[in-house]
N, C-alpha and C positions, 0 to 999 in steps of 0.2 A: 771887706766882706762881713757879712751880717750873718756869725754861727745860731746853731739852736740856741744851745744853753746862754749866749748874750740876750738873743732876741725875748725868749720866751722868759726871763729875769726879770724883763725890765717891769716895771709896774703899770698898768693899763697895756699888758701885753697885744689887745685885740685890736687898737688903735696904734700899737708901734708896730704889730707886721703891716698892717695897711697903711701905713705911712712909709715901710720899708719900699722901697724898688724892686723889682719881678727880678731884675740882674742880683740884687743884694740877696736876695733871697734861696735863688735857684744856682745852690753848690750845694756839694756831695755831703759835708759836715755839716748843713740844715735840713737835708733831705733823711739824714741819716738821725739824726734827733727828734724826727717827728712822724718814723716809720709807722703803721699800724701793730704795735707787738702787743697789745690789750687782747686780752682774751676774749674772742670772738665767739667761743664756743665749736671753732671750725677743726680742732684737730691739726694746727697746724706750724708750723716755727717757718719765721721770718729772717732772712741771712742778709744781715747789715755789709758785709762783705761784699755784696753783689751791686748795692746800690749807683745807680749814674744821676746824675741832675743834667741833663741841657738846654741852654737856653733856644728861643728862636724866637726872629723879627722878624717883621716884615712880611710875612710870610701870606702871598696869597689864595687862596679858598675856594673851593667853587665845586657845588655838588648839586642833584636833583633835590634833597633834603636841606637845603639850607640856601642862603642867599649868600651869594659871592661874599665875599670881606677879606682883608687884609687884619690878621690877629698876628696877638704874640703872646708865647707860653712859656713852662717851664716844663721839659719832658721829665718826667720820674720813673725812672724801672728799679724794677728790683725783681728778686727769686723768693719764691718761696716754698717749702714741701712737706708733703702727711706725715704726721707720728706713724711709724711704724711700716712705712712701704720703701721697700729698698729703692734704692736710684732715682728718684724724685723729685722733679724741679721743674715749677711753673712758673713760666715769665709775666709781668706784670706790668704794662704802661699804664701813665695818665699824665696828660696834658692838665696843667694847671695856672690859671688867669691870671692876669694884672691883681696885685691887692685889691688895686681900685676899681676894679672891673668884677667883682668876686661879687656873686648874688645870695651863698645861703645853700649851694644846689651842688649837687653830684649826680653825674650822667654814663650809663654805660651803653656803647654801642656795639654791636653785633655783624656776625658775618655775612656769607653768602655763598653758595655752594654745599662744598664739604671743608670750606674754612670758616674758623672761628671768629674770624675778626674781619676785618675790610681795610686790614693796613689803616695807615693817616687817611683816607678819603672821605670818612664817616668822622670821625674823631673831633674834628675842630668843630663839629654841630654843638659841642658843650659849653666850648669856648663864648661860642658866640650868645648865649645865655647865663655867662656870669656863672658857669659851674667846672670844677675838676670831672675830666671825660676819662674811663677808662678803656682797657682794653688785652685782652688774657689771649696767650699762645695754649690755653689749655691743658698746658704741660706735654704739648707731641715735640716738641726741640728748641724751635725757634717761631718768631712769629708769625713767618710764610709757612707754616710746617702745617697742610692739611691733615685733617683727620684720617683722609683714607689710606694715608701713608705710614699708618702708627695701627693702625684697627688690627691687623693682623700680629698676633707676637707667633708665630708660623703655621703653616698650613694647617687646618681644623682648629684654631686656638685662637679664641678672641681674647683681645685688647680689653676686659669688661673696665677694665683701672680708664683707660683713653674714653671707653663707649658711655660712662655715666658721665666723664667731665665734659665730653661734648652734647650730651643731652641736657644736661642742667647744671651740673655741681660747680663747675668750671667758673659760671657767670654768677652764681649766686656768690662763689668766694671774691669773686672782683669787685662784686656788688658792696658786700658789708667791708672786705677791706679797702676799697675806696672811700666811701662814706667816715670811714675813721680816720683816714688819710685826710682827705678835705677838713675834718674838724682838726687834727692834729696840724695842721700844717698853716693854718689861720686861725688856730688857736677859739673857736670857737666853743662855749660853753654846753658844757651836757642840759643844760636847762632852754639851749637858743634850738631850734630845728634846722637840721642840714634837710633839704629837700632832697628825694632822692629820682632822678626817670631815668628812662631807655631810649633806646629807638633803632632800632633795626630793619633788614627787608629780607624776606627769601629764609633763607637759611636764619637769617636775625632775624627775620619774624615769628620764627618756629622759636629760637630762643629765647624772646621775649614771653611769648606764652610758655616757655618751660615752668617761669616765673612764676608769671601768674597762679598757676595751676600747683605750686608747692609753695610757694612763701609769700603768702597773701601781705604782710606789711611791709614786702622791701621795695617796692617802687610806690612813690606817688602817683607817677602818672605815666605812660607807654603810649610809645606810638610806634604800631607795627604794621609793615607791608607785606603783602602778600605772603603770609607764614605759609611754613612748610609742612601746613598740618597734614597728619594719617604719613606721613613719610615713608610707609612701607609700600601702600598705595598708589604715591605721588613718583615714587621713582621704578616702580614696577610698571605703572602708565607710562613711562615713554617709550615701550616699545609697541605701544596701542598703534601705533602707526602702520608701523612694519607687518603686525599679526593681522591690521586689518586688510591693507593692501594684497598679503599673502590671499588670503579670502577672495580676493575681488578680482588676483591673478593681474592684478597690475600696478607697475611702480611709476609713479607719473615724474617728470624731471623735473624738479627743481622749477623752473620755467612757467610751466605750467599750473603750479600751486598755485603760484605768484599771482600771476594772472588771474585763475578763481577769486582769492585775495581783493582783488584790487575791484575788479567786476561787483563783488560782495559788499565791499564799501563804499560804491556808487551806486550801487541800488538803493543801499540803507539808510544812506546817511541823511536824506532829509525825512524819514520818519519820526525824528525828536522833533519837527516842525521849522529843522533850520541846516541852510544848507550850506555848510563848513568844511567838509573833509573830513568828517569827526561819527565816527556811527556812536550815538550817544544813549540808543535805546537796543543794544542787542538783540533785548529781550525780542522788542517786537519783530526787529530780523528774524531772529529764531523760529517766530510763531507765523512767519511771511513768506521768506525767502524759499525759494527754488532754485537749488546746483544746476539743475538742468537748464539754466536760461542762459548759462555759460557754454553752453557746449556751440562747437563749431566759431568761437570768438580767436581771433589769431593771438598768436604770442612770439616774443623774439627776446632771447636775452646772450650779448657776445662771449666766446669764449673767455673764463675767467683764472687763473692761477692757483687759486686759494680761497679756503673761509667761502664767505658771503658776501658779495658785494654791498657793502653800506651796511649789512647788518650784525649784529651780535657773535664773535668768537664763541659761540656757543659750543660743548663735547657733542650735543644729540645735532649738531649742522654740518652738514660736510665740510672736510677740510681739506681734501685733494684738489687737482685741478680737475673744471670742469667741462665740456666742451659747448663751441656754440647750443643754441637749444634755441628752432623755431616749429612752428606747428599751430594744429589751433585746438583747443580744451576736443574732449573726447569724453564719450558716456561714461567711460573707464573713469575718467578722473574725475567729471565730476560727482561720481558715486564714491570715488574714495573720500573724496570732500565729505561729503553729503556724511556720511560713516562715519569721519570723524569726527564733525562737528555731534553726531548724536550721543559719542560716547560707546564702552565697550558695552555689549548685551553677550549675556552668558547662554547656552544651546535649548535653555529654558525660557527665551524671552525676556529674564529680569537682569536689571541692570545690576553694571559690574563700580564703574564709576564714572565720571566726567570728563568731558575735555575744554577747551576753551572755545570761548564764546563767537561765534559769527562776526567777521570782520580781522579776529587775530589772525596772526600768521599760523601757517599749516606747521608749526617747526618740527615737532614727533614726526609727520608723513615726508618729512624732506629726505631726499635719499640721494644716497655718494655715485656717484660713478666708477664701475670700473674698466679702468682702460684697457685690462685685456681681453674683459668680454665684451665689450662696446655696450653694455646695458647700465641698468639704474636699480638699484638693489639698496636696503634697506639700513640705516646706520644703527652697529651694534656695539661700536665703542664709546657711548656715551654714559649718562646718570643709569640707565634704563638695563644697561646689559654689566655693569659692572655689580648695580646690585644684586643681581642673579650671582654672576661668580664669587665673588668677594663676599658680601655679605649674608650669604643664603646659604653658598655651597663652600662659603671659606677657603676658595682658591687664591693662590697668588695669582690673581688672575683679571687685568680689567673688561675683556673686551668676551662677549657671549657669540660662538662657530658662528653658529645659524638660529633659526628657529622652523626648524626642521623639527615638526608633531606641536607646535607651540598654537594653541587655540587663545580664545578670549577666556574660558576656562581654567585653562595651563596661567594666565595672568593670576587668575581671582585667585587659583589658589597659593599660587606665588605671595601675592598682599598678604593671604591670610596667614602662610606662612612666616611671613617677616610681621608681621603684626604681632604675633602670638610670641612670639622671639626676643621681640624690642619693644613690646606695648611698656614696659617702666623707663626706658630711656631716650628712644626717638619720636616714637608714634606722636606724641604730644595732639591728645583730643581729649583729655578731661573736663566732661562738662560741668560739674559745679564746680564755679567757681567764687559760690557765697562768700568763704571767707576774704576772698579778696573785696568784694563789694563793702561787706564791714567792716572790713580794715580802711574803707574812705577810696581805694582804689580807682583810677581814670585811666579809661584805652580808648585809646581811637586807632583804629585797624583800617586801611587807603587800601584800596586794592585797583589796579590795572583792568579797566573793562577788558581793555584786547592782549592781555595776558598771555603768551603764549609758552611759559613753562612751567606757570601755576596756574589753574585755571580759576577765576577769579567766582566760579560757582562755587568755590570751595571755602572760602570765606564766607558764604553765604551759607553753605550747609553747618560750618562751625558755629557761625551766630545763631542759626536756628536751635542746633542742638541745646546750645546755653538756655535761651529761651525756655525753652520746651522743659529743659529739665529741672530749670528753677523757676520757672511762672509758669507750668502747663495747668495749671487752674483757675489761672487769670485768663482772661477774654483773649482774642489777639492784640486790638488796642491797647488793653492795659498791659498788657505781656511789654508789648515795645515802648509805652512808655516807663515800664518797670526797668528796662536795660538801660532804658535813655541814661538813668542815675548813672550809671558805671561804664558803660560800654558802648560805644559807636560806631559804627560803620559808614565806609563809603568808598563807591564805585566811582573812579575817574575813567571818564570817557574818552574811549582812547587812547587812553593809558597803557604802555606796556609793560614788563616785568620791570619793577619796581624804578620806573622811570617815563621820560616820553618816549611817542611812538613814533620813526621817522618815515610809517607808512598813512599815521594820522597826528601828522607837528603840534596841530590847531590846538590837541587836547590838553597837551600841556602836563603837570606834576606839580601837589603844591610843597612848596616850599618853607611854609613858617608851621608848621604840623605842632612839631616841638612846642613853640610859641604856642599855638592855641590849646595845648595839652596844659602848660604849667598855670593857663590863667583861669583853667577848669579847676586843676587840684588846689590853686594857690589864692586865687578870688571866685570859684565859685560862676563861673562864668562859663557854661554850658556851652558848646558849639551848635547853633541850632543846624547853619550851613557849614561848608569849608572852605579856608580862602583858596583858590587854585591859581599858578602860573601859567596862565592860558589865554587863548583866545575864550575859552569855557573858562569865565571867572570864579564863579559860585561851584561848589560839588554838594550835591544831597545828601541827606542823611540816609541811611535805608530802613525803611524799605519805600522812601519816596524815592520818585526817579524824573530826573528833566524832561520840562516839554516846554517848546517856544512857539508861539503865535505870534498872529500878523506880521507876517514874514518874517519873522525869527526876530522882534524889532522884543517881544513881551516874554520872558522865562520864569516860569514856575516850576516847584517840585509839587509830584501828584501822586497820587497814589491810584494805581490800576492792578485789581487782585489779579487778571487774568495774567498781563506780562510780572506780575512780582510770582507767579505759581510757575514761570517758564523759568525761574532761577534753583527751583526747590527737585531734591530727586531722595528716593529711598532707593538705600542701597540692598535690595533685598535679595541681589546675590549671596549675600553674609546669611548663616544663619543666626548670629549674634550682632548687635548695634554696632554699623559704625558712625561715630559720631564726626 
């Protein structure tokens, strides 16, 4: 075996690690000789004691972010903890390449939910571009150890030590002590550039932008899906369902969403000019569609056990058993539809915030069954009712009675209260983000048209903000070609939460994102479209949007202000900006 201090001795040390073997290399005594303990400026000591090296073959890959592949790495953890905070210990992986497979590059990926990371699912994305990938437990235990499990140190007392490492601090320290790791560990020259990206979805996309928005030079380039911006908002929205349904005096089953759903994306779907399965212009649904063309349409869905059939273990879906369900849509339901698709409005007529776009699933409006009253009532143990208790009102507590006196009001002011609370640590909506721009900075932000637990208007209200608040003196045209430099957008169709959609297959997810991110910061090579995994091959930039002709045989990206203004909303429920 191949120690530090032999390897890194030898003379043309950069050519004998990479001449070394990924086996020769990845043990605990080279791992341990080429820790990151250079003074980062992080406040932090590094415990060589802790260190594991493992290797792994063969090993094969397969995620909506990357293209299947069979890789092999060297796993690196170690602990590390803050000057000065008792009992302290953050855990640290990264996967690290073949020598010969090593591009120059260091990659950190991101969670989802209320975890920090995405386990190995995300990870091997780095590998697969020739870079060490890492990945941080935050410091709440262990890897699997979500944040909501750590947030309380007891009832009225936050976790603020847990709440800033999972807002940002967390990933920045993984970020710079990877990057040092990568050079130290392939011996790389302070004079050679370690590249550095991201790539996260959901929860890692909100991460990603934590980044952004405080340490304008530590990525090159980011690819983020559907972030979790305004996240006081985002998780007070999913009881928008329930509050509205209460309103309308009706819980519709399960069944019957579905059904609206499915109706909704056979009406739509050849309004992009091509008829796939795929509602690919929301927008113009939006500005078209009638709920009520639904009613009296039949539904049948058979008794089921559990969860969702075919769809997403999601908290805000029911997860009891549930019973048959036939019938046919009802005025009832399709104006709960109709209600959600608009979004909450506050008793004043102005809006509160968004929901997801015409064609996604109802999943906020979906509701449990309970079998000892034979009815269908509202799910209050999800994202939506835990942040009321736990993070609002600092109960040990996930799951919210009722909402019993709960308006669209009682929501707004919910947000505004968690906003004003966590605006330095979660809210993550800072819109200048000039210094990133001049730091050479490249994002590309994918967002799921049919999104249905972030609503993909929300990504479109972020980029506006950016816009606005750093080109609002520039035209609109030159406003977006001002962003083109740094920042891009794009809506996949059909797309749902940070993946495909198995209510629209066609639409697909693209897969080489990464790829097109590093050839932007690293050659300069602009993404004008996106490549997508799809029947829909191309994705547009925004604020262009697909349109096919003669018979769906011709696809262009176009620009129509009337359906790109059907994506834009002021939240002027707020008496202050939300951006």
């Amino acid at each position: 075996m191949v120690s530090a201090s032999k390897v890194l001795a030898f003379s043309g040390a950069v050519a004998t690690v990479q001449s070394a073997s990924l086996a020769e290399l990845c043990t605990v005594d080279y791992a341990k000789g080429v820790l990151p303990v250079q003074d980062l400026g992080l406040g932090i000591a590094v415990d060589p004691s802790s260190v594991s090296a493992a290797l792994t073959t063969n090993r094969s890959v397969s995620s909506p972010w990357y293209q299947s592949a069979v890789v092999e790495y060297c796993n690196v953890t170690f602990v590390y903890s803050h000057n000065g905070i008792a009992n302290d210990i953050v855990h640290v992986s990264y996967l690290v390449p073949p020598p010969e497979k090593f591009a120059n590059r260091y990659v950190s990926t991101g969670g989802g939910g209320l975890a920090i990371n995405s386990g190995g699912s995300l990870s091997p994305t780095g590998i697969l571009v020739g870079a060490v990938s890492g990945v941080t437990d935050g410091g709440f235990g262990i890897f699997n150890t979500v944040y909501d499990k750590v947030f309380l140190l007891s009832p009225g007392n936050v976790n603020w030590q847990a709440t800033y490492m999972f807002g940002y601090q967390a990933h920045h320290e993984l970020a710079l002590l990877g990057k040092q790791l990568t050079r130290n560990f392939f011996n790389v020259s302070n004079d050679d550039k370690i590249y550095s990206y991201y790539q996260g979805c959901s929860e890692g996309g909100r991460e990603g932008w934590s980044q952004i928005q405080r340490f304008a030079g530590q990525f090159d380039g980011l690819v983020t899906g559907a972030p979790a911006f305004r996240f006081s908002h985002l998780q007070t929205n999913h009881l928008s369902g329930g509050v509205i349904e209460k309103a309308i005096g009706y819980y519709p089953p399960p069944c019957e969403l579905q059904k609206i759903v499915n109706l909704t994306i056979a009406a739509c779907d050849s309004l992009d000019g091509k008829t796939d399965g795929v509602v690919a212009r929301s927008d113009l649904c939006k500005l078209t569609f009638d709920y009520n063309s639904t009613i009296s349409e039949p539904y049948y869905c058979p008794a089921f056990n559990g969860g969702v059939p075919g769809g997403p273990q999601r908290r805000q879906f029911p997860i009891g058993p549930i019973p048959e369900q036939k019938g046919t849509v009802t005025p009832e339901g399709a104006a709960v539809a109709a209600a959600f698709t608009e979004g909450l409005i506050d008793s004043e007529g102005k809006r509160i915030y968004v929901n997801p776009q015409p064609g996604s699933q109802l999943a906020d409006a979906t509701n449990q069954y309970n079998a000892e009253t034979g009815t269908w009532e509202p799910t209050l143990s999800g994202f939506g009712g835990q942040w009321i208790t736990k993070f609002l009102r600092l109960e040990e507590k996930d799951v919210l009675d009722n909402l019993e006196g709960v308006t669209p009001d009682t929501l707004r002011d919910w947000m505004e209260q968690g906003m004003h609370k966590y605006y330095d640590s979660l809210q993550t909506t800072w819109p200048d983000i000039e210094p990133f721009k001049a730091a050479g900075g490249k994002v590309v932000l994918v967002h799921g048209e049919a999104d249905s637990a972030i609503p993909a208007a929300s990504s479109v209200h972020y980029y506006e903000a950016v816009r606005k608040t750093m080109f609002g003196g520039l035209s609109y045209e030159d406003g977006i070609a001002a962003m083109d430099e740094f920042y891009r957008l794009y809506i996949v169709p059909g797309g749902a939460h940070c993946g495909s959609n198995r209510d629209q297959p066609a639409g697909g997810w693209p897969a080489t994102t990464l790829q097109t991110v590093i050839e932007w910061a690293e050659n300069g090579v602009a993404p004008d479209t996106l490549p997508n995994n799809g029947d829909i091959d191309t994705l547009c930039k925004w604020p262009l949007r697909p349109l096919w002709s003669n018979d769906g045989a011709e696809f262009e990206c176009v620009y129509d202000e009337r359906s790109a203004g059907a994506w834009n909303y002021t939240f002027d429920s707020f008496k202050v900006p939300v951006y």
